[in-house]
C-alpha positions in Angstrom: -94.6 27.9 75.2 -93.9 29.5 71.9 -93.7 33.3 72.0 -95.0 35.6 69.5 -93.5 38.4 67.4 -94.1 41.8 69.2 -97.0 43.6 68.0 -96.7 46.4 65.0 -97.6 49.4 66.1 -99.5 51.4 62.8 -101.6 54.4 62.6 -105.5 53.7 61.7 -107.0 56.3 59.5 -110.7 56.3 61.3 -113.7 57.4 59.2 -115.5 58.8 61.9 -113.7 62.1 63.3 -114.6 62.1 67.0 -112.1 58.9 66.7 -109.3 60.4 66.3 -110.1 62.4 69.9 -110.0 59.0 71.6 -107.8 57.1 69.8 -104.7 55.8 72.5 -103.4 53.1 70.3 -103.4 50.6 67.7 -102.1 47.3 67.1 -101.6 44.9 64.0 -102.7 41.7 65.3 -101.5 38.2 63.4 -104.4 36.8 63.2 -105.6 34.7 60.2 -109.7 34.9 62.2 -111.2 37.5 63.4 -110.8 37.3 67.3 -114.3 36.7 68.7 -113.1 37.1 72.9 -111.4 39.1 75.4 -110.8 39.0 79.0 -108.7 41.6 81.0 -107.1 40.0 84.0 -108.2 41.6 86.8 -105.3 43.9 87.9 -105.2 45.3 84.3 -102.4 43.9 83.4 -102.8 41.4 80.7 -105.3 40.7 78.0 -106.6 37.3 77.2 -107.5 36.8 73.5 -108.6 34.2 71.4 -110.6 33.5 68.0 -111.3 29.9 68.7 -108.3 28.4 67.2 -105.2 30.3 68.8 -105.3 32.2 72.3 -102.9 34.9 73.3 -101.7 36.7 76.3 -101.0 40.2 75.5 -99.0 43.0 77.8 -101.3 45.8 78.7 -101.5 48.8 77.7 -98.0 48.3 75.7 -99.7 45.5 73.3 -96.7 43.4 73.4 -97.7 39.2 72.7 -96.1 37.7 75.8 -97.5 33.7 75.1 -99.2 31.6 72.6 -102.2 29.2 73.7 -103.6 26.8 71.1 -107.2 26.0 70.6 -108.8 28.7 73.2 -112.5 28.7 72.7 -112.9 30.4 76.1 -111.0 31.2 79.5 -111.6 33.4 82.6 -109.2 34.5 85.2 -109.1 33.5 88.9 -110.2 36.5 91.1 -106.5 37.6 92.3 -105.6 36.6 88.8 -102.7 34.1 90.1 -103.6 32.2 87.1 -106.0 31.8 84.7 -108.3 28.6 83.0 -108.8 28.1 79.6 -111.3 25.6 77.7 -109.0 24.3 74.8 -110.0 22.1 71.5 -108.1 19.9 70.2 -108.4 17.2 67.7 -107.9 14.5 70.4 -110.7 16.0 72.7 -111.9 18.7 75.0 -109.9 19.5 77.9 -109.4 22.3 81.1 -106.0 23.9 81.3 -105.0 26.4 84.2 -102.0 28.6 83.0 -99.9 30.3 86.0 -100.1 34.0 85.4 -96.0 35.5 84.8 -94.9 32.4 83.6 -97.5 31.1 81.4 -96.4 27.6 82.4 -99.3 25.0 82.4 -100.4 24.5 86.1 -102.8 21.4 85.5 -104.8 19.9 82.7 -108.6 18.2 83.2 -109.9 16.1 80.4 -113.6 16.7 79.2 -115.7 14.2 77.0 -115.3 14.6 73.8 -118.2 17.0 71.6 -118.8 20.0 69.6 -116.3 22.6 69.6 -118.2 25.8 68.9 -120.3 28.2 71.6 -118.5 27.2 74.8 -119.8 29.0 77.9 -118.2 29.4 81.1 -117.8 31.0 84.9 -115.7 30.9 87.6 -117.6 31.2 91.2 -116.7 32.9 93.6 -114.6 30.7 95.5 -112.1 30.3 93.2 -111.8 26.8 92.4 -116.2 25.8 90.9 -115.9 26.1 87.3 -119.2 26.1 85.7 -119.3 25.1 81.7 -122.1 24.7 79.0 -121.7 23.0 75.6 -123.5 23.5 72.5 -124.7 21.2 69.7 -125.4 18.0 69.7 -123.0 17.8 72.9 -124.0 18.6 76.2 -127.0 20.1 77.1 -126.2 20.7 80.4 -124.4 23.2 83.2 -121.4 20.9 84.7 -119.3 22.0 87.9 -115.9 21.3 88.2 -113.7 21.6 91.0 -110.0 22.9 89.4 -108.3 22.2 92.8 -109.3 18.3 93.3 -109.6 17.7 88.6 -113.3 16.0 89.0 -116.7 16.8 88.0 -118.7 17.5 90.8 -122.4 18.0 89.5 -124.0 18.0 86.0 -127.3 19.4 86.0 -129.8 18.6 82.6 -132.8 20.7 82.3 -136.1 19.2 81.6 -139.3 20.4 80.0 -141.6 20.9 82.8 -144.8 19.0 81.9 -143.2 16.5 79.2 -143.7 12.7 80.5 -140.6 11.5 78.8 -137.3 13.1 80.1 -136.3 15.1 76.8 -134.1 17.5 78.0 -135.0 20.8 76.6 -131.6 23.0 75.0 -129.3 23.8 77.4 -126.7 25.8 75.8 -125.5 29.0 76.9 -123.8 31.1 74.6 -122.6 33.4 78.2 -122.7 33.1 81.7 -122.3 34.7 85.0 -122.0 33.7 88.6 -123.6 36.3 90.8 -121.3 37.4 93.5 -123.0 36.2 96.2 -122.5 33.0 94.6 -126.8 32.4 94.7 -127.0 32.2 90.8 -126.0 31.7 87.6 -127.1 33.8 84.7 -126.8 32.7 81.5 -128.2 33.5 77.7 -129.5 30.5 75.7 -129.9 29.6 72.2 -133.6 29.2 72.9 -133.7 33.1 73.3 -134.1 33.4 77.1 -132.4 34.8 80.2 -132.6 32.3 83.1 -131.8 31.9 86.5 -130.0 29.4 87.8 -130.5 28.9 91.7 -127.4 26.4 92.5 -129.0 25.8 95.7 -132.0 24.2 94.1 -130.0 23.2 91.1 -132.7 24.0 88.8 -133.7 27.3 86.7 -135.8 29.5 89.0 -136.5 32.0 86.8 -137.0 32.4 82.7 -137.3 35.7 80.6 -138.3 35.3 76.9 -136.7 38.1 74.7 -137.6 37.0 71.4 -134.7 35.5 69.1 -131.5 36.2 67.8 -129.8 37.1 70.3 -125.9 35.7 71.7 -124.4 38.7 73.7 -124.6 38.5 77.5 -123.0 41.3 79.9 -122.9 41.8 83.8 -121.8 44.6 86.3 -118.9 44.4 88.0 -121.1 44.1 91.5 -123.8 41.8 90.1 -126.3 44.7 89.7 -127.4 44.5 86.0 -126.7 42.5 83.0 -127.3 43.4 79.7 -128.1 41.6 76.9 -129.0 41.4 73.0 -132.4 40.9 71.9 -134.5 40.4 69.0 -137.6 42.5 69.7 -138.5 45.4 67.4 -136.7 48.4 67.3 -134.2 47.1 70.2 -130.9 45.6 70.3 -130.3 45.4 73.6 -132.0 45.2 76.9 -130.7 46.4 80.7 -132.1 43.7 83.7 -132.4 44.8 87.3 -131.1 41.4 88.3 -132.8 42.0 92.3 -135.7 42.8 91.0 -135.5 40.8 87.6 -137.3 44.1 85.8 -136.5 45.7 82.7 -135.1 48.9 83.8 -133.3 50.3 80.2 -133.4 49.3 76.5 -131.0 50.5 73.6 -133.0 50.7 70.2 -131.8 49.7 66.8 -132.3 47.3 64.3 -132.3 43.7 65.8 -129.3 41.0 65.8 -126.5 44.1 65.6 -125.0 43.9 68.5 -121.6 41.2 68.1 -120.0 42.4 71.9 -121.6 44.2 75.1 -119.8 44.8 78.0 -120.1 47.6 81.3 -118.1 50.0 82.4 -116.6 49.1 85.9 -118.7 51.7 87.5 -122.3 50.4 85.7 -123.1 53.6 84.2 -121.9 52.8 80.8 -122.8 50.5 78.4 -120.4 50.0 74.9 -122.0 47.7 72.1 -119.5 46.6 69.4 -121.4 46.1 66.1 -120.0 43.8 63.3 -122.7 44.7 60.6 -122.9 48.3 61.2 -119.0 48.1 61.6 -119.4 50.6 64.9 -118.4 51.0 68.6 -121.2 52.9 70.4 -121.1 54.0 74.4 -124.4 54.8 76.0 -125.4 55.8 79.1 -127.3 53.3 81.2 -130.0 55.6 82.6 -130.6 58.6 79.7 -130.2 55.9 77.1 -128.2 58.8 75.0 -125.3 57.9 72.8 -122.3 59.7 74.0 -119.6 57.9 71.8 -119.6 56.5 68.4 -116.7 54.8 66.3 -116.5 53.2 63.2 -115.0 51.6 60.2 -114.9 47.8 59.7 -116.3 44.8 61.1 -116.0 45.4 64.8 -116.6 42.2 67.0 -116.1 42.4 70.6 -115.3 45.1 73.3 -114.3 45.2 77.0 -113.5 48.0 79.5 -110.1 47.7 82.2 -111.1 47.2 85.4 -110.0 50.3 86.3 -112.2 52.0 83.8 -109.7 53.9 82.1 -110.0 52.1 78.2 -111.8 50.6 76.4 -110.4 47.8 73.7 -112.4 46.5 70.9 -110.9 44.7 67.6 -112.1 45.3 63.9 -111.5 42.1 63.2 -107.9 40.9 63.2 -106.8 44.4 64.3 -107.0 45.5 68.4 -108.0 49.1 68.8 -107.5 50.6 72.6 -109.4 53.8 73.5 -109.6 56.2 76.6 -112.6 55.2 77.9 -115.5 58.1 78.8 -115.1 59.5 82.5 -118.1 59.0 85.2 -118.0 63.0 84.7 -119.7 62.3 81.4 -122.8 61.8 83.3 -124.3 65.1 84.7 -127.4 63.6 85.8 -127.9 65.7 89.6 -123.9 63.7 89.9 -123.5 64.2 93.6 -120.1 62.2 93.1 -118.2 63.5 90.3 -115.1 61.7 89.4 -114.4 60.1 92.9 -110.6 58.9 93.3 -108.6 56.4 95.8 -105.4 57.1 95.9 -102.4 55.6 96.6 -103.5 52.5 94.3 -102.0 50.3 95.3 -101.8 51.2 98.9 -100.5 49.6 101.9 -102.2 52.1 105.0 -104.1 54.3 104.4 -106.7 54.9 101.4 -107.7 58.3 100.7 -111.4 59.0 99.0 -111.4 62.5 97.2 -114.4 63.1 95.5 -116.2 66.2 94.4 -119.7 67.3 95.7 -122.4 69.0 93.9 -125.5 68.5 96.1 -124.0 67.5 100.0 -125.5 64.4 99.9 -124.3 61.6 102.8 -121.3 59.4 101.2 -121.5 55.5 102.2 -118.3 53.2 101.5 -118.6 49.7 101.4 -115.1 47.4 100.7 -115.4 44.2 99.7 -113.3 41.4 98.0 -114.2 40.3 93.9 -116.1 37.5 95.1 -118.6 40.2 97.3 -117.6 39.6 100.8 -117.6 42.8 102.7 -114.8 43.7 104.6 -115.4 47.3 106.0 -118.4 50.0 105.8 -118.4 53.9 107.0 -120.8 56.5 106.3 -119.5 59.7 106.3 -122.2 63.0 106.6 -119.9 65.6 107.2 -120.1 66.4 103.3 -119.7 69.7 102.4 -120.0 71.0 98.7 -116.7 71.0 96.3 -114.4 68.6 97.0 -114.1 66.3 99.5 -111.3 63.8 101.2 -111.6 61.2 104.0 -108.8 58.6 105.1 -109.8 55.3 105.6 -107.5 52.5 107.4 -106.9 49.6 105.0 -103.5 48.1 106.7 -105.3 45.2 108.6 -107.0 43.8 104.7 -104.9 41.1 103.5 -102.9 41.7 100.5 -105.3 41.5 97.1 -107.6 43.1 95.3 -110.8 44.7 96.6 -113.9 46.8 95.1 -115.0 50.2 97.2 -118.5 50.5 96.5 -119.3 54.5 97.3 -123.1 55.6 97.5 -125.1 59.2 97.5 -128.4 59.3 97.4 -129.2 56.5 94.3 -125.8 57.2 92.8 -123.1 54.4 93.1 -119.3 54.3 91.9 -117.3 51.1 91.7 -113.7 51.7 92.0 -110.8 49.1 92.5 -108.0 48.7 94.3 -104.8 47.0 95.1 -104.2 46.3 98.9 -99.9 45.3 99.1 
């Protein structure tokens, strides 16, 4: 594994002034593309990056290059982020490569037919081990499952017109995609401009929404909530999906096909859109729709959010810019949980939720692992108004990493945490 050059650290003179009030750090990537992805792993750590021809692994939040990966086009973590899979191209073929996390040592390799090396989608389910992938051009127009444990192909599913008398498959090519965490679906966005539903049970598409044309971007809460997604209709760029009740419940306006990266903030109450042509970062908030944060200068291609909702990153093109990210306290909305905390993180015993309280609403807690499984659920009504602390045993959880969903009233906060 051939090891990069630290990263040079410079300072960015940033046109828009409000910048400079976020700014945490910048970093000269060596790039000779833009980079088009990013993937935080899920402790925080590390940073995934790749613009289709070289992949990196980058030291959070120091920015130092730790290893080199050739011919990313797309990766995801595992859920305790042990290791991590990445979909590389090479001139011989397509092929599956898990990396151990630490030592960046190659795990296992699965070959994949040879096809078009451009647009490659995937998702890792739930359990850990079902890898779901979707090509693009005149390759496969398909969603295949592959099991990284056992190295085979378990099901490859091609979509059909309904109503055609021939078997034509229809396009099949998602540009992203997203296992629901109860494992039920998966969401993807196609290059025939629509948001489906895939029900793995009945291995067919269950549900379709056309949003015009244009579109590529594809974003989903950390809890399987919402997604967001780009659009072409007029005067929006984006539109937010209740995906329970599959209704439009927010839209961000703007001139279509501007948006070149979307992504949530852990808790779901924040929404960043990276912009290449307008050369702009912009946070909004989910439910008012207002713009709260705006950076710019350059072409600016992608953004993501840490886990722990602290930054966000976001490259103008070959350069990676990291940010402080905007505090749930942003939102002043009748807040009844204003910038809830567990601390110690990581803990071993005992978690302790401090929150404050501004309308003595009842507080629910719900702990669950990544993948959505619940693991333990209190409701406490002995709120009073101010601030707030309860202890909650944690010492029988096995050691990983877990989501505490808390609830007043129809406000929710997502906050993870390490269990040692």
């Amino acid at each position: 594994m051939k090891t990069l050059l630290s990263l040079l650290l410079v300072v960015c003179a940033w046109h828009n002034a409000a910048a400079l009030d976020n700014l945490d750090t910048v970093w000269l990537k060596k790039y000779t593309r833009d980079i088009v992805k990013m993937k935080y792993s899920p402790d925080d750590k590390y940073l995934l990056t790749t613009n289709l021809v070289q992949g990196d692994v980058i030291a959070m939040p120091s920015g130092q290059a730790l290893a080199y990966l050739g011919g990313v086009s797309s990766m995801e973590w595992s859920k305790d982020g042990k290791w991590f899979v990445t979909w590389v191209v090479t001139g011989a073929g397509n092929k599956l490569v898990r990396f151990e996390t630490g030592t960046w040592r190659a795990m296992d390799t699965m070959y994949l037919p040879t096809g078009d090396d451009e647009h490659h989608a995937m998702t890792l389910a739930p359990d850990n081990r079902t890898l779901a992938i979707s090509w693009s051009g005149n390759a496969k127009k398909s969603i295949q499952f592959y099991d990284l444990i056992e190295h085979k192909l378990i099901k490859e599913t091609v979509y059909y017109n309904p109503g055609v008398t021939l078997p034509v498959p229809q396009v099949f090519e998602a540009q992203e995609m997203f296992y629901t965490p109860d494992s039920r679906y998966i969401i993807f966005h196609a290059t025939d401009w629509q948001i489906r539903f895939f029900d793995i049970a009945a291995d067919s598409v269950v549900y379709k929404y056309q949003f015009g044309g244009g579109g590529l971007f594809l974003t989903m809460t950390e809890d399987g909530s919402k997604i967001a997604f780009t659009t072409h209709k007029k005067d929006i760029i984006v539109e937010i999906m209740d995906v329970s009740t599959r209704q439009i419940i927010s839209s961000i306006e703007g001139t279509t096909n501007q948006a070149t990266g979307l992504a949530f903030s852990p808790d779901g109450l924040f929404l960043s859109i990276s912009s290449r042509y307008l050369g702009r970062l912009y946070v909004y908030k989910i439910l008012s729709k207002e713009r709260i944060r705006e950076w710019g200068s350059g072409s600016v291609l992608d953004v993501a959010y840490s886990h722990d909702g602290k930054y966000i990153i976001t490259n103008v093109g070959k350069t990676l810019l990291l940010y402080n990210a905007p505090k749930p306290v942003d939102v002043k909305e009748n807040n009844p949980l204003i910038e809830p905390e567990l601390y110690p993180n990581p803990v071993s015993n005992i978690l302790t939720l401090g929150f404050n309280n501004d309308n003595g609403n009842e507080i629910g807690i719900k702990i669950s692992t990544i993948s959505g499984i619940i693991k333990k659920q209190e409701l406490y009504s002995d709120i009073h108004l101010g601030y707030n602390e309860f202890r909650i045993e944690v010492s029988d959880l096995p050691s990983g990493i877990y989501i505490a969903k808390l609830q007043a009233g129809n406000t929710y906060r997502n906050i993870r945490f390490i269990k040692i």
